[in-house]
C-alpha positions in Angstrom: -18.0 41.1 -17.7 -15.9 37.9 -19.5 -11.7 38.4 -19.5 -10.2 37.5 -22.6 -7.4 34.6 -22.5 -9.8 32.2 -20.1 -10.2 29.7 -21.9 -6.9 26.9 -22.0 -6.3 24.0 -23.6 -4.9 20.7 -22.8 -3.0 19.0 -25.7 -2.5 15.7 -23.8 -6.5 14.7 -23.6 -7.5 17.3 -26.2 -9.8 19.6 -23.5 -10.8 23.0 -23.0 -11.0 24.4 -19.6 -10.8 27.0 -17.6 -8.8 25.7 -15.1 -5.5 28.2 -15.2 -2.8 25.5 -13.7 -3.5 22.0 -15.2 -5.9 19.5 -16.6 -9.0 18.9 -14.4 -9.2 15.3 -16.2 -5.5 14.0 -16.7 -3.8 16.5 -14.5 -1.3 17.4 -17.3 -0.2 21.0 -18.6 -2.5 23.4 -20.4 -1.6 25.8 -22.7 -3.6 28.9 -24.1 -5.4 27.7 -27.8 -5.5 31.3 -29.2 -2.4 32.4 -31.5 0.2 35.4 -30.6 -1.6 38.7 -31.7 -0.2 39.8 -35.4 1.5 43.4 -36.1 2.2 44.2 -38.9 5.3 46.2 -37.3 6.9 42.4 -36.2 10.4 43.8 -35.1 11.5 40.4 -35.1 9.7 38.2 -37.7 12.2 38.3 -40.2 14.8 36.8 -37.8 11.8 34.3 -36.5 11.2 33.1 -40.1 14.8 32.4 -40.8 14.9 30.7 -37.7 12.1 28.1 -38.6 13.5 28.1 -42.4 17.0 26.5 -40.9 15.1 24.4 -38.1 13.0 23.0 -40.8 16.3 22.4 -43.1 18.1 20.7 -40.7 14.8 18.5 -39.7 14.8 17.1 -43.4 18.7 16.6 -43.6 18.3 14.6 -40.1 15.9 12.4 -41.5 16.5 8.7 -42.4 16.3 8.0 -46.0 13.4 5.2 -46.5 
């Protein structure tokens, strides 16, 4: 029998493992690769997507003009 969520991912050397702490080859976080499970009934992703909307604004109003 296989548990789901296993598998992580390490975004420094791009590996998958299944080490749970850190990277067996550069020792450096891993993270899990699969995304957050979807609802349809997402309390919060109206407040989430105005959230990125004025992170994203103030990203491009930051940037140098070149």
């Amino acid at each position: 029998m296989t548990r789901r969520g296993v598998l992580r991912y390490c975004p420094r050397c791009q590996l998958y493992t299944l080490q749970q702490d850190k990277c067996p080859r550069c020792g450096g976080p891993v993270r899990v690769p699969h995304p957050a499970k979807f609802s349809p009934e997402d309390r919060y992703g109206d407040y989430r997507r105005k959230a990125k909307l004025e992170l994203l604004r103030s990203q491009s109003q930051n940037r140098p003009a070149g």
